[in-house]
C-alpha positions, 0 to 999 in steps of 0.5 A: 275211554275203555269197555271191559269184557264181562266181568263174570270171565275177567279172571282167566283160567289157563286150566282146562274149562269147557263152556257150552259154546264153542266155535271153530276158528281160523287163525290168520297170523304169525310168531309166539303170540299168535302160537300161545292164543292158538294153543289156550283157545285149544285148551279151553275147547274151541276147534282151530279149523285152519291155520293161516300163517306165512311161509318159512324162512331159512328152513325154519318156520313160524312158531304158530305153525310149528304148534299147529302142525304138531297137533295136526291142524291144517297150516296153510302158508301163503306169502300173500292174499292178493294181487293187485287188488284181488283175492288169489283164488287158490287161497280163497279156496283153501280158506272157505275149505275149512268152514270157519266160524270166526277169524282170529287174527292175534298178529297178522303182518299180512293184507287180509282181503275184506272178503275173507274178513267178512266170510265167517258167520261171526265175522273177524276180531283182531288184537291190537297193541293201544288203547284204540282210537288212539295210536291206530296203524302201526308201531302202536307201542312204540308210539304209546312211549314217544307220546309220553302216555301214562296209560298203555294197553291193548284193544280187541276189535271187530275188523271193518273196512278201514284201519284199526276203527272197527267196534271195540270188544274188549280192552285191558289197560296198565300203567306206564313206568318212567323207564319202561321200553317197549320190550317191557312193557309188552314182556309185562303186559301187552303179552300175557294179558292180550292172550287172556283176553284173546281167549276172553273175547272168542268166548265172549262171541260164543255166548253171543255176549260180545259187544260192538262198541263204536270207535269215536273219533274224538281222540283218534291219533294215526301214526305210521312207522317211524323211519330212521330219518325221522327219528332224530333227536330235538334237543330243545325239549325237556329231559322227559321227553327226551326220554320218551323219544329215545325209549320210544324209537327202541333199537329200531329205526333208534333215535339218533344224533349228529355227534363230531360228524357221526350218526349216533343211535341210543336206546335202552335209555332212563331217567337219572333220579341221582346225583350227576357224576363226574365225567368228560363234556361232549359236544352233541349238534344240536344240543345247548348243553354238552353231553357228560360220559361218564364211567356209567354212559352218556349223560343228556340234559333236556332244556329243563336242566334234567338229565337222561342217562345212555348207559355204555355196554359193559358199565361193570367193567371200570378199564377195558383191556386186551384180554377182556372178553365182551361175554364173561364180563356180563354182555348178552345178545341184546349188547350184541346188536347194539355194539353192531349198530354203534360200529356201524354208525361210528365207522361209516357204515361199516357193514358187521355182523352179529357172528363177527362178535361171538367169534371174537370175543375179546377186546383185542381180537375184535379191534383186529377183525373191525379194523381188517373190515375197515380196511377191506380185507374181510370182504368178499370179492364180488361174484363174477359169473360169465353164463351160458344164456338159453330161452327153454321152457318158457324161461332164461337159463343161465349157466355157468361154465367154469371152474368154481375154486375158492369163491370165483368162476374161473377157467382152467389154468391151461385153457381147456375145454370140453363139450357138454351134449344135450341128450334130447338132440345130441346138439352142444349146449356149451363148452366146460371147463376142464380141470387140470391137476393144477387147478385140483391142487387149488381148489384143495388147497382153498378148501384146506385153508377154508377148513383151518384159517377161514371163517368156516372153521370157527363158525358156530354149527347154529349159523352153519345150518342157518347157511345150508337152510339158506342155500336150500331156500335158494335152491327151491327158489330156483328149482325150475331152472335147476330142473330145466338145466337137469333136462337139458344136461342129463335127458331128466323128464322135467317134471321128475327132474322137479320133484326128485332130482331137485326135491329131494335134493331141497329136501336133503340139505334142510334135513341137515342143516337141521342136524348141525348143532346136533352132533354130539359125543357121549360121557363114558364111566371108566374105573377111577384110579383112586383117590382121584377122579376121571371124566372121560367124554368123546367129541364128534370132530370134522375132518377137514378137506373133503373130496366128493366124486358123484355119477351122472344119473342125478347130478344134483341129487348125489351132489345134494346127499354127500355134500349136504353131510359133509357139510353139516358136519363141518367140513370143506369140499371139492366136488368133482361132478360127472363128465357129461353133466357138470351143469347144475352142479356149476349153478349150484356152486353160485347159489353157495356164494349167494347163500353166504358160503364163505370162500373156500368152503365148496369147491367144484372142478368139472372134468375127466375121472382119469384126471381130476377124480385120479388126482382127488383120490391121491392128494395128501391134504384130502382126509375123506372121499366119498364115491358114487360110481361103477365097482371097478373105479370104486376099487381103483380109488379106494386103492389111491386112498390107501396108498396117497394117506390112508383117507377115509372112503366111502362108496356106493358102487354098482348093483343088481338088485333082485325084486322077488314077486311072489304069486300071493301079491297084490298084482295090479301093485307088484306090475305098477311099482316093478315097472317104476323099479325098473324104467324110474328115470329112464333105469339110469337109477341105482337102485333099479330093479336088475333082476326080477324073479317072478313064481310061475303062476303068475309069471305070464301074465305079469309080463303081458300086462308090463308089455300093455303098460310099456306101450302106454309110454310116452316117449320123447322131449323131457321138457314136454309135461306128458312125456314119460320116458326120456333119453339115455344119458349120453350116446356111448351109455346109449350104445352099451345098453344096446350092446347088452340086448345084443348079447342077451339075445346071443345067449338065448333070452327072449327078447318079449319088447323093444331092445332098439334105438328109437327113430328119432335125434338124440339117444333114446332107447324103447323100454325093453323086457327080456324073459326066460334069463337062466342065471348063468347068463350075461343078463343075469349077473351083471348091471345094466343102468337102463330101461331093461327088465330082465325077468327070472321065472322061479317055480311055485313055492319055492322060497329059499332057491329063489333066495339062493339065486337072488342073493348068487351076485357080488352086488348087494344095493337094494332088493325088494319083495312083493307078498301079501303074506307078513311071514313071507316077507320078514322072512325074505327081508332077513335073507336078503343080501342087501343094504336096502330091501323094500317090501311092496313098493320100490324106489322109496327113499327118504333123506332121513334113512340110511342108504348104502350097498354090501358086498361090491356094492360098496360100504358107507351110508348116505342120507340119515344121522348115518351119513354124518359119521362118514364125515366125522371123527371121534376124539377121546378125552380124559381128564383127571380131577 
């Protein structure tokens, strides 16, 4: 029994039409059905107050999401609504916040609490793939096929307390044809329709014209999901409802049988309705009558003497040989899946994948890569990792220590180790390996191979980004470990550490994973030499084997910005990271392999930059080097690179960026964000504010209200939340920041603040201020990579002298202004020597700008479409035709 909706709105319009009621609606589900009922009840007027949908996976989030996020329409994304029994508050409050009138759920795999349910004015409605009562729970369309039923269609219902038996509002139904599956049938019917009559049923209760029938019981069938021990095939059964068994259990879980000892799934099954062809018998346990393969597939008889026909992938195909090729013959994705699963099952389970397949094609190579599997000589060799266990901030961290070449954690060849110090106490958090010129030369060569005969190389750039997508969930998932090694091995305050050093560095690989199967060249008109025709085009091509040598101020963040490029791109690395800070770029390196990085593909060699980095810099088979590091071993490495093979470099190098405050700028802003130029983690920051120049009027008082700021500052335990200001890196950076006060002081700058070694273990240092710093000065020329200001003071309204002394350095990393006048500010912007120049604020980057230096503050970019181009080449390819 079925009770359609009203009559007067049967025939839906996807047009725009405006009734006089409309409601505002939370949608609480997932995938393109729930997007398309989002997106028509848009159209046709009602409110979407909220979206409820589930979290993102690899990177990527759900299609409902991605519409509603595009309108602007609040999306929440919760992994669940409950736990153990009780409705999680922060949810429920984020729920009732957007004042919803009704909840829609078009397909919700989630538990909704009876609380939200009951919450709206007008309650819930839910869609439902049968024509309830029967078929209730789960798999509701696989069950309408397994059942034999000659009717399928859908139910919208009102949601009460039990499971799929609230009233009925509406229900639409369709015929169901002899050799319809269920992508079939739901592509035909459940699909299209079931939007219409979503949009129909939500009009309905705002004309206060929805009915509540209630469901009976006579009729009622429950049927759970079906798991694949429960899905095999009885063969004493007629032919018909052999069919309905095989359409019915579909791909997943596939109904199966025993056939000469092995599992078999079939699917994608019909009725034969001709004449039986020739073929071999088959012995099927089970089954009285033997099988027939034939040159069509797998014929089946039934215990009525009726036959179902199993067709084979590639039945246009009459001999299969060497050179065939499963795509150019007609195979396409749906046949991918089902030769994975017959490989599986007929080989004892061997595990392959769906990209084994589109990287070898053809009959002959595939053999190869299926019987190297068989044989072993795919798989990955275990993952050993011999930690470093600590009990920290309120969790067990654990670190790895060793080298990281080719896939494995090993120790240096020679044995070597170093120690690596906690800043916070100067104590030993654990011994590291350090790398010799042996163990580089393997870790290059790993990443050659990984490069030119691994996986890597042929992989498609669509599963290389689903990998970085991977690896950034991975990350995330781990992000307060991540920070709480950042803390212990670079003096990070926690809670930064977790926002930037590990956010960012999330942030990073998402937006390039986004970026892999999007690199492309161009097609270019040149002259054609007549009578024939040329095409010229370009390709964007990887380089090879990379190597990337990053500083100690963010470990995971620099790792994060070149590597993640590099990567995208389609290289192979080494990565040397800082001395004193090897560790998260060791935790880093086993996230990869559990992410599925193939072997090879990263590299990481802890240790010196006299050795490792040295040995990076002139080895032949390395093609680029990125550099994040001082200007003077800029220089030396860029020297090595030219000599060794003429590598491509790219470097980011040291600075001393001017910050011009003018005394028209908003000034409470101008002492905020100057101070954030300055003392951002604890001014161990490139980009940090080396030099400000602050115009007369107003020079006093912004130097008297950073001194009431500084005090405010809380000084110590970065694992502590309300610390604001950590330790310096490492002793000796601690004793040349003092060593420049020293020197400062000598040469007659004011010392307004601070200059000192706090009073306490480890190696802090108190924010200090240093006035009246003429530019013939120490101070004023060179870089101190510390909590440091050093203020200049430039008389009123002098624009261009204070440009002259802004832009008299040989550095040129960043700069940045603060006016309220626009004029003043381009004007600046344009005179700046600098590859960034930030206008009333500081410190803002992002992964999608370019970042990099001029002058002796290097070349190359970072982050945005820019940094792909340092890891790639440009071929040229003409054809004539």
């Amino acid at each position: 029994m079925r009770w359609p909706g009203s009559q007067a709105l049967r025939h839906f319009s996807t047009g725009q039409v405006y009734f006089k009621n409309k409601l505002k609606l939370a949608l609480i589900g997932q995938s393109l059905f729930g997007k398309e009922v989002y997106s028509h009840l848009q159209k046709e007027g009602h409110r979407v107050v909220g979206v409820f949908t589930v979290p993102d996976k690899d990177g990527k989030a759900d299609p409902l999401a991605l519409a509603a996020e595009k309108d602007g329409t609040p999306v929440f994304k919760f992994p669940r609504w409950r736990v153990k029994g009780k409705t999680i508050k922060e949810v429920a409050e984020a729920y009732q916040s957007v004042g919803a009138e009704l909840n829609v759920l078009p397909f919700c795999t989630q538990f909704i609490p009876m609380d939200v349910i009951d919450s709206p004015k007008h309650g819930s409605i839910i869609y439902h793939p049968s024509l309830l009562p029967r078929h209730r729970g789960a798999s509701a369309i696989n069950w309408t096929l397994i059942s034999g039923d000659k009717q399928a269609g859908f139910s919208v219902f009102w949601a009460d307390d039990g499971l799929d038996t609230g009233p009925i509002l509406l229900q639409r139904a369709c015929d169901v044809k002899p050799n319809d599956t269920v992508d079939a049938l739901y592509n035909r019917f459940l699909f299209p329709e079931g939007i219409k009559a979503m949009v129909e049923a939500v009009q309905l209760i705002a004309d206060g014209k929805a009915p509540r029938v209630p469901q009976p019981e006579e009729g009622a069938t429950y049927e759970g999901i079906q798991r694949k021990e429960n899905a095999k095939i009885s063969w004493d059964q007629p032919a018909e409802v052999l069919h309905n068994w095989i359409r019915g259990h579909d791909k997943v879980p596939g109904a199966w049988a025993e056939i000469n000892g092995q599992m078999v799934t079939f699917y994608g099954s019909s009725l034969l309705t001709s004449s039986l062809p020739d073929g071999e018998p088959l012995d099927i346990r089970g089954s009285e009558k033997p099988g027939l393969v034939t040159k069509n597939g797998l014929v089946l008889f039934g215990n009525d003497g009726k036959a179902v026909i199993w067709a084979r992938i590639l039945s246009n195909v009459p001999v299969i040989e060497d050179s065939t090729d499963f795509f150019k013959s007609g195979a396409s994705s749906m046949d991918v899946v089902r030769l994975v699963e017959e490989i599986r099952q007929k080989c004892g389970g061997l595990q392959l994948q769906n990209e084994d397949v589109y990287m070898a094609t053809k009959f002959e190579d595939f053999i190869q890569k299926v019987v190297r599997k068989l044989r072993g000589e795919d798989e990955e060799v275990e993952l050993v990792v011999d930690y470093v266990s600590k009990e920290v901030n309120e969790m067990t961290v654990n670190m790895p220590y060793q080298c990281f070449i080719n896939g494995q954690f090993v120790d240096a060849e020679d044995g070597e180790t170093y120690d690596t110090v906690n800043p916070t106490d100067g104590s030993t958090i654990c011994r590291v390996s350090y790398a010799s010129l042996a163990d580089v030369d393997k870790a290059v060569a790993a990443a050659k191979d990984a490069f030119e005969n691994g996986e890597w190389g042929r992989m498609n750039a669509r599963e290389r980004g689903r990998l970085m997508y991977r690896l950034a969930d991975l990350m995330e998932e781990n992000q307060e470990e991540l920070a709480t090694i950042e803390a212990l091995d670079s003096g990070a305050v926690y809670t930064l550490a977790l926002k930037t050093h590990i956010g960012m560095s999330v942030q990073t690989f998402r937006y390039f994973a986004g970026w892999c199967d999007k690199i492309q060249g161009s097609t270019i008109p040149i002259n054609q030499a007549r009578p024939n025709h040329n095409l010229t085009f370009t390709k964007k091509e990887p380089l090879g084997a990379c190597a990337i040598i990053i500083p100690w101020n963010y470990p995971l963040m620099m790792l994060a910005w070149k590597s993640a490029a590099c990567l995208a791109a389609g290289n192979t690395l080494v990565l040397k990271p800082a001395q004193v800070t090897p560790l998260t770029a060791l935790k880093f390196a086993e996230l990869t392999v559990r992410a599925g990085f193939p072997k090879g593909v990263i590299n990481i060699v802890p240790g010196s930059g006299g050795v490792a980095g040295q040995r990076l810099s002139q080895h032949p088979d390395i093609r680029k080097l990125g550099f994040t590091g001082s200007t003077s071993v800029g220089k030396q490495i860029m020297s090595s690179c030219a000599v060794s093979n003429l590598k491509k470099v790219s470097l980011e190098l040291g600075g001393k960026s001017p910050l011009i405050i003018f005394n028209d700028c908003e000034l409470d802003k101008a002492v905020r964000m100057g101070m954030g130029a300055v003392f951002f983690n604890k001014g161990e920051n490139c980009i940090a504010a080396g030099r400000l120049f602050v115009e007369e009027s107003i020079h006093d008082e912004f130097v008297t209200r950073v001194v009431e700021e500084i005090k405010k500052m809380k000084i110590g335990d970065p694992l502590d939340r309300s610390t604001d200001h950590g330790p310096q890196n490492h002793k000796a950076h601690l004793e040349k920041l003092l060593q420049y006060c020293e020197t400062g002081v000598k040469e007659g700058a004011t010392l307004v603040y601070g200059g000192r070694q706090v009073q306490r273990s480890g190696f802090f240092m108190e924010p200090t201020v240093f006035t009246d710093v003429e530019d013939h000065m120490y101070l004023a020329k060179e870089e101190s990579f510390g909590p440091i200001m050093v203020i200049s003071k430039f008389p009123n309204g002098d624009i261009d002298g204070v440009l002259r002394r802004a832009n008299n350095t040989e550095y040129g990393l960043a700069s940045g202004v603060f006016t309220r006048d626009i004029n003043k500010a381009m004007y600046v912007s344009d005179k700046l020597e600098a590859g960034t120049v930030f206008i009333n604020t500081y410190n803002k980057t992002d992964v999608a700008a370019p970042f990099g230096g001029v002058k002796q503050s290097g070349f190359g970019k970072d982050l945005g479409e820019e940094a792909l181009n340092e890891y790639l080449k440009t071929k040229t390819v003409t054809l004539e035709y």
